[in-house]
C-alpha positions as CSV (number, residue, x, y, z in Angstrom):
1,X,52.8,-10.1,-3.8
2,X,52.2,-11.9,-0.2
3,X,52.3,-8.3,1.3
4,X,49.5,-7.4,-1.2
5,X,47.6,-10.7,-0.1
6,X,48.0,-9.8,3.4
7,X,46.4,-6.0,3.0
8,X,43.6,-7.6,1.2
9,X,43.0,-10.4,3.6
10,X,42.7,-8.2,6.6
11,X,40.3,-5.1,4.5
12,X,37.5,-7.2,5.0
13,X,38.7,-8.1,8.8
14,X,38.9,-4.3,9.1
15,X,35.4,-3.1,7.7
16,X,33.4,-5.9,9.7
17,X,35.7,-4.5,12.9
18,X,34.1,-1.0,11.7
19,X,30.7,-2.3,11.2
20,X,30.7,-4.3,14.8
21,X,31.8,-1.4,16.4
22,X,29.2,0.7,14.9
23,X,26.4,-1.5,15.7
24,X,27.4,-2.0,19.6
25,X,25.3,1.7,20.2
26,X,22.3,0.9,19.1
27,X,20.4,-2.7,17.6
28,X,20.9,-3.3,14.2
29,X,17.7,-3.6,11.9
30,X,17.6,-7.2,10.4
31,X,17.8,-8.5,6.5
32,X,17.5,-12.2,6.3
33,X,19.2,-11.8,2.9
34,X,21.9,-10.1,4.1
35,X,22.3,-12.4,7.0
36,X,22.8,-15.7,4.6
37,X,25.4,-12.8,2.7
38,X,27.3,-12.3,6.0
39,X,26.8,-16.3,6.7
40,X,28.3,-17.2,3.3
41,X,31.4,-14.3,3.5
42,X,32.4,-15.3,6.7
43,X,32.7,-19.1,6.1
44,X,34.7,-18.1,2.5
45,X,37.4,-16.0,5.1
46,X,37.8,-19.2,7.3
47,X,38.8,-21.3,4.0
48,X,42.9,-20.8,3.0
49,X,42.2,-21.7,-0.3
50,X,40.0,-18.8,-1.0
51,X,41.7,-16.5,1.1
52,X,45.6,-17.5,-0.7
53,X,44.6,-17.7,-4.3
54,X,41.4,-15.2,-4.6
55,X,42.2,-12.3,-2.5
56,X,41.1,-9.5,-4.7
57,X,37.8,-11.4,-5.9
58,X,37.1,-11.9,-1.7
59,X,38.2,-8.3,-0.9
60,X,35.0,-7.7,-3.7
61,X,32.7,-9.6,-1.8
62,X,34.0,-7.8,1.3
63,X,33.0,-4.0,-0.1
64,X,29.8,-5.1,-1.2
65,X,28.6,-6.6,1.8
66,X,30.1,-3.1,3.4
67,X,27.7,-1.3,1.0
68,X,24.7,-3.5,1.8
69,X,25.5,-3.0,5.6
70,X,25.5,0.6,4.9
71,X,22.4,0.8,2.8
72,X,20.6,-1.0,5.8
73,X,21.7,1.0,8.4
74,X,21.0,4.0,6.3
75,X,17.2,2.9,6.4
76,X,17.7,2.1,2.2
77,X,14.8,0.1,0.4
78,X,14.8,-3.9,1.1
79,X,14.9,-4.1,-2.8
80,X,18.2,-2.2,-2.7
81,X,19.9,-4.2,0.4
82,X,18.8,-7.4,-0.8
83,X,20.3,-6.6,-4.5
84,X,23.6,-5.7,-2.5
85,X,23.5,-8.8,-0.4
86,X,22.4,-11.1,-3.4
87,X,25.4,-9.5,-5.2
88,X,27.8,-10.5,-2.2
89,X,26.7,-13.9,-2.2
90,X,27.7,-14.2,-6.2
91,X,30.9,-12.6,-5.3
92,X,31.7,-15.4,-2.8
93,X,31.1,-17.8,-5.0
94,X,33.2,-16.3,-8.1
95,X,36.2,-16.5,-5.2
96,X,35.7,-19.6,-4.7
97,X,35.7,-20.9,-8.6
98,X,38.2,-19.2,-8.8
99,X,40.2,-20.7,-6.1
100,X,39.0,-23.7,-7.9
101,X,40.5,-23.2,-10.9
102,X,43.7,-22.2,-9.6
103,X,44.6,-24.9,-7.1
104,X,43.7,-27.4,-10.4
105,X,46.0,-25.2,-13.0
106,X,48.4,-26.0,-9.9
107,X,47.0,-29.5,-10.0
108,X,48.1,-29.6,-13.7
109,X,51.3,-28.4,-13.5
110,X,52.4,-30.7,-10.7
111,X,51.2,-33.6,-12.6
112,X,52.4,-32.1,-15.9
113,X,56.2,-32.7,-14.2
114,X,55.1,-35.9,-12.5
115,X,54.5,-37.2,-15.7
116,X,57.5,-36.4,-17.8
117,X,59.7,-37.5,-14.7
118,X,57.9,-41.0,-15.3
119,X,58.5,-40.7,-18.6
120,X,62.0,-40.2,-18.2
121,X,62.3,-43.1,-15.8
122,X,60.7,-44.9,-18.3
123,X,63.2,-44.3,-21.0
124,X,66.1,-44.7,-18.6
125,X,65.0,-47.9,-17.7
126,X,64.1,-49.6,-21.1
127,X,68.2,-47.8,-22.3
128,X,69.4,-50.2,-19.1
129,X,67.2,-52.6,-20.1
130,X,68.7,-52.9,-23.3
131,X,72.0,-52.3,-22.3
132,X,71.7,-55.4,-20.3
133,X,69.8,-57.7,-22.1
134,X,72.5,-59.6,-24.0
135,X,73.7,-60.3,-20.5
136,X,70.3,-61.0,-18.8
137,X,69.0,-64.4,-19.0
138,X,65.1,-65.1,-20.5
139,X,63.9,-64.5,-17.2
140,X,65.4,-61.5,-16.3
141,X,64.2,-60.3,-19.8
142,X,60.4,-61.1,-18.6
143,X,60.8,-59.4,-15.7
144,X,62.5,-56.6,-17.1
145,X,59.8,-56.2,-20.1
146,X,56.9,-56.6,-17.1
147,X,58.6,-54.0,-15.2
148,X,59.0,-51.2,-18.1
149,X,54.8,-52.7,-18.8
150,X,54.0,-51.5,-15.4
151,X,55.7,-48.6,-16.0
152,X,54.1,-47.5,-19.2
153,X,50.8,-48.6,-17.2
154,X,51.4,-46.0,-14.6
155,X,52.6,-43.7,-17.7
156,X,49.3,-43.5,-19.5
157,X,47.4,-44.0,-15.8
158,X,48.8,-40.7,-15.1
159,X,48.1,-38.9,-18.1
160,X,44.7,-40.3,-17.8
161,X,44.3,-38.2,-14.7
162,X,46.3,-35.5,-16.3
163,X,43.7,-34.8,-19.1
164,X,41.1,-35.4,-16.7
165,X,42.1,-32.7,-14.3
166,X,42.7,-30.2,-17.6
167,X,38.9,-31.0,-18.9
168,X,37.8,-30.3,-15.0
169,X,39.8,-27.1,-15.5
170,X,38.0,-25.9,-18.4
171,X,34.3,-26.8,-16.6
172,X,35.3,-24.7,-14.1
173,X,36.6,-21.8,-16.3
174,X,32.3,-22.4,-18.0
175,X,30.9,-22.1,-14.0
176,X,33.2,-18.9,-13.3
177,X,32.5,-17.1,-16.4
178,X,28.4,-18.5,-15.7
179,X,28.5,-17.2,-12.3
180,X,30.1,-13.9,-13.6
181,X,27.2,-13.3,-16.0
182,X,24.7,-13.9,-13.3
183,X,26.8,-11.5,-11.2
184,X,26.8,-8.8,-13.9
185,X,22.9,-9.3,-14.6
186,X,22.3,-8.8,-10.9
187,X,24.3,-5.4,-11.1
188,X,22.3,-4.5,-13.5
189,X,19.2,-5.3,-11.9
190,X,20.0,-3.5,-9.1
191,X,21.1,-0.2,-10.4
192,X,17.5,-0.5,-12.4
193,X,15.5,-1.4,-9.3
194,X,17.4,1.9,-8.1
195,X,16.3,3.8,-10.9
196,X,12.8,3.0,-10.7
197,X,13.3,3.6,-6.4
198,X,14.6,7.0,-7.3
199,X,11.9,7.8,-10.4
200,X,9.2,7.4,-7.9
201,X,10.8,9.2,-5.1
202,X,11.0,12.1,-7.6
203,X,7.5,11.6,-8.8
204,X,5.7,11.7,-5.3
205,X,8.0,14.9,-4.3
206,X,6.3,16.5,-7.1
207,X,3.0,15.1,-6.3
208,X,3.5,16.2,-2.8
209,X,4.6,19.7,-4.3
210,X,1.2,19.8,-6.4
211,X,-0.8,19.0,-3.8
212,X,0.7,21.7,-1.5
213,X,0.2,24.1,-4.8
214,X,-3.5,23.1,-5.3
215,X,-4.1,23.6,-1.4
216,X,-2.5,27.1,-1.6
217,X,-4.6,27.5,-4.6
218,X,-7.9,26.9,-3.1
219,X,-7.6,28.7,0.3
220,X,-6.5,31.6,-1.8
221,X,-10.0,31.2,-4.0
222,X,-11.6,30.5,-0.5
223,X,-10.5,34.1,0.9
224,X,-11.5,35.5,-2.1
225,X,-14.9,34.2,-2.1
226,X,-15.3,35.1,1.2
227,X,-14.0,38.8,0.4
228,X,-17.1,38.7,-2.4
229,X,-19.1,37.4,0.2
230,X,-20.3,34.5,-1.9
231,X,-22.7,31.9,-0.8
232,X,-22.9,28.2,-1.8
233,X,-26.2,27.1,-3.2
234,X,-27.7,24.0,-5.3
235,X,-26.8,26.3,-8.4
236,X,-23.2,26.5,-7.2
237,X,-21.4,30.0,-5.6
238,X,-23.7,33.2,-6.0
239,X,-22.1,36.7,-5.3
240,X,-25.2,39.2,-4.6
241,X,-25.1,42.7,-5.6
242,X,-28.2,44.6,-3.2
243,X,-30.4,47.1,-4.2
244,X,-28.3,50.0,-2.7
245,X,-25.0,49.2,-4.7
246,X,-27.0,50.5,-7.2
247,X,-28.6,54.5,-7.9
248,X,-32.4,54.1,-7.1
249,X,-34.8,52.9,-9.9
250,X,-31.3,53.4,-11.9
251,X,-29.2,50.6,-13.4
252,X,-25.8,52.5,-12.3
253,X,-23.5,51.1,-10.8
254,X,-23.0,53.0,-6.9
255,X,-18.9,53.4,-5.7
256,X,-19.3,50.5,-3.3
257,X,-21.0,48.7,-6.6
258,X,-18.5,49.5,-8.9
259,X,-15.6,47.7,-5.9
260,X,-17.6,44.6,-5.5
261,X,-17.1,44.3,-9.4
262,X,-13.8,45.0,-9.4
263,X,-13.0,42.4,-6.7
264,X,-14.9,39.6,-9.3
265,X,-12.8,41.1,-12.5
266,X,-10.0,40.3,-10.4
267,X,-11.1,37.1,-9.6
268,X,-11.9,36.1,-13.1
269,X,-8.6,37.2,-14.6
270,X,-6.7,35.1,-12.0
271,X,-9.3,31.8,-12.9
272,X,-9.9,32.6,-16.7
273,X,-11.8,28.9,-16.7
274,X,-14.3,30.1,-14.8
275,X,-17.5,32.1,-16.6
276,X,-20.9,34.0,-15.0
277,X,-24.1,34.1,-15.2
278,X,-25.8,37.4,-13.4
279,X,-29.5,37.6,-12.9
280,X,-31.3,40.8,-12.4
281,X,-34.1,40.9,-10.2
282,X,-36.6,43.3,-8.9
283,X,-39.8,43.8,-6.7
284,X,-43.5,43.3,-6.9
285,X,-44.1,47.0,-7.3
286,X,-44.3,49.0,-10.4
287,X,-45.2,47.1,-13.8
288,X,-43.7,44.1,-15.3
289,X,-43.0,46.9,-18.5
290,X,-41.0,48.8,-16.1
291,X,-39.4,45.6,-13.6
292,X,-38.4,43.7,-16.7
293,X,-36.3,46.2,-18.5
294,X,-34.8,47.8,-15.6
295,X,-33.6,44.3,-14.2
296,X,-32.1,43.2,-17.6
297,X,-29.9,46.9,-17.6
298,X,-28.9,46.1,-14.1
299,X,-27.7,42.8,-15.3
300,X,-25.9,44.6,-18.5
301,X,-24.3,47.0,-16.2
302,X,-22.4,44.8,-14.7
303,X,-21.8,42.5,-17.6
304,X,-20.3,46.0,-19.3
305,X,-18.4,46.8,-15.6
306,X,-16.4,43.4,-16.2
307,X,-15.8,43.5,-19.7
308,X,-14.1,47.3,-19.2
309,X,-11.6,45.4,-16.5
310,X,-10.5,43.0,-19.0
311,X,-12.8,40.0,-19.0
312,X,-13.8,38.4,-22.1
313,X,-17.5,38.8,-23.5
314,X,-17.7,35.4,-24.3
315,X,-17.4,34.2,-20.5
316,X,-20.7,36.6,-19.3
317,X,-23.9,35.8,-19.8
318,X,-27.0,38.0,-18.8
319,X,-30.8,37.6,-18.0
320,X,-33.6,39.8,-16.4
321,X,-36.2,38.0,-14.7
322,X,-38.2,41.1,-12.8
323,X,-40.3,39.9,-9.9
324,X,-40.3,36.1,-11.0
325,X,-37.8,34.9,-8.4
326,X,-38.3,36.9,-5.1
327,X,-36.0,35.4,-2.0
328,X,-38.0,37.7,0.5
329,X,-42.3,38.4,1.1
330,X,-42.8,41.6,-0.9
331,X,-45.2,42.5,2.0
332,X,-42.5,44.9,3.6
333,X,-40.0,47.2,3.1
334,X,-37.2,45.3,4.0
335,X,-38.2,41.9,2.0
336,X,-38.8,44.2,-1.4
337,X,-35.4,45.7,-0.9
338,X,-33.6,41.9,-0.7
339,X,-35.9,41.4,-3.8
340,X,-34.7,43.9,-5.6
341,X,-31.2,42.8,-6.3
342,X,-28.5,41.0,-8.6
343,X,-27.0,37.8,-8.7
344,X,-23.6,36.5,-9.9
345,X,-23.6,32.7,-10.6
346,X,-20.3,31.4,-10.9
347,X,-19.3,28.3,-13.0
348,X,-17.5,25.6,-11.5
349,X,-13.9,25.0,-13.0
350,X,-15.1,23.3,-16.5
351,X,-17.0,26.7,-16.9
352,X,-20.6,24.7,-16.4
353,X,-23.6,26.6,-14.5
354,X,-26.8,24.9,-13.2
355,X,-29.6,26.5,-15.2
356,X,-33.0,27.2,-13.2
């Protein structure tokens, strides 16, 4: 048993040996909670009483404060070093109840023999009493019966003090099991407030995953806006198909027409959320009978070109507005032929489009 008392007396020694030798490289970062812990430990080691009759409950204390030196130097959470260091306080002061209670279980004991050896001194001495009192004058009578008074006086004095170091005993049995439910509740408090620590370290990874995802996301839409050579305008991106993507006066389609669409079906299958609008438009020459028809079949066209590569009729909408929105002075050649054209409106992501 003292062997065993000896190992666990010098664990501690050996783990703050460790921890001072780990901390000569480089300066230590500082937890005034873990300070008092240290503070409270180290006066509990210097104190015989703790150290001979609660080793084990003191070797406790010891590993925790290990762990909250550890969790400190590791760069842990001041909620989780101050729960360990809070913990090693509560583990000081079970060691020392406990040491308490033992040296007065001792306390009882020792008076538990003191007072049956009175008690036997007592009954020895009223037996001689009696066996001289036919010889003993009045006097010595007195004085015996004032002697075997005083004795029964110290008698009951004794077990007085007797019953009052037992009912001390049991108060402190009520603090040690007290400060054990405190010391459990504080366990449990700090494996929660790790919990919730590790719960949020997992929900900001995936936050920081999502976020990475959405960037990828929308460089990836970027390029291939940038591959339709869409422009950003108060009615949100526009994609627009020129006059010679399609057959002259024609509503077909040209090859470099029919790619252009292909690269927006493609788009559209990838963001199914998103819908179009596309706008046929023509020139200022030739009759409205003629414009108006012929930009409503452009407009179709490639309405039917996206709804062949898989996109869903319910997501297109058409309309043919002829001359009545010209971006260019039909004065010239080259300002008719940017006229003559059709635009692709796409939604934003709720599927809304800004209406002229």
């Amino acid at each position: 048993m003292e062997l065993i008392m000896k190992k666990n007396r010098y664990f501690p020694l050996s783990l703050i040996a460790a921890a001072m030798l780990a901390g000569c490289s480089t300066l230590p970062p500082q937890n005034t909670a873990l300070d008092e812990a240290r503070s409270v430990y180290s006066s509990a080691r210097t104190n015989p009483q703790v150290v001979n009759l609660a080793p084990l409950e003191l070797q406790k204390a010891g590993e925790t404060l290990s762990k909250a030196d550890a969790a400190l130097s590791k760069g842990d959470s001041d909620v989780t070093v101050n729960q360990l260091a809070y913990l090693t306080k509560q583990q000081v002061a079970v060691a020392q109840e406990t040491a308490k209670r033992k040296a007065a279980e001792a306390a009882v004991v020792s008076a538990s023999a003191q007072r049956d050896q009175v008690r036997l001194a007592a009954r020895t001495a009223e037996a001689e009493a009696a066996r001289r009192q036919a010889a003993m004058s009045q006097t010595e009578v007195d004085e015996a019966r004032r002697q075997a008074a005083i004795a029964q006086q110290t008698a009951e004095q004794q077990a007085a003090a007797l019953a009052a170091a037992s009912s001390q005993a049991q108060r402190d049995e009520a603090q040690i099991a007290a400060r054990q439910a405190e010391l459990e509740a504080a366990r449990q408090q700090a494996l929660s407030a790790q919990q919730t620590a590790e719960q949020k370290a997992a929900a900001l990874e995936a936050a920081r995953a999502q976020a990475e995802r959405d960037q990828a996301l929308i460089a990836q839409q970027e390029q291939q806006l940038r591959e339709l050579d869409a422009k950003q305008t108060d009615r949100g991106m526009v994609i627009t198909l020129g006059d010679v993507l399609f057959s002259i006066n024609k509503a077909q389609l040209s090859p470099g027409g029919v790619r252009n669409v292909q690269k927006l079906a493609d788009f559209l299958n990838q963001y199914p959320q998103r819908k179009v609008l596309i706008e046929g438009h023509t020139d200022s020459t030739g009759s409205l009978s003629i414009n108006q028809p012929l930009s409503e079949r452009r407009a179709d066209a490639v309405r039917t070109a996206l709804v062949d590569r898989g996109i869903s009729g319910d997501r297109i909408e058409t309309r043919g507005y002829a001359e009545a929105y010209p971006v260019a002075s039909n004065n010239t050649a080259a300002g008719r032929q940017l006229n003559r054209r059709v635009e692709i409106i796409l939604s934003d992501d709720s599927g809304n489009i800004v209406p002229r």
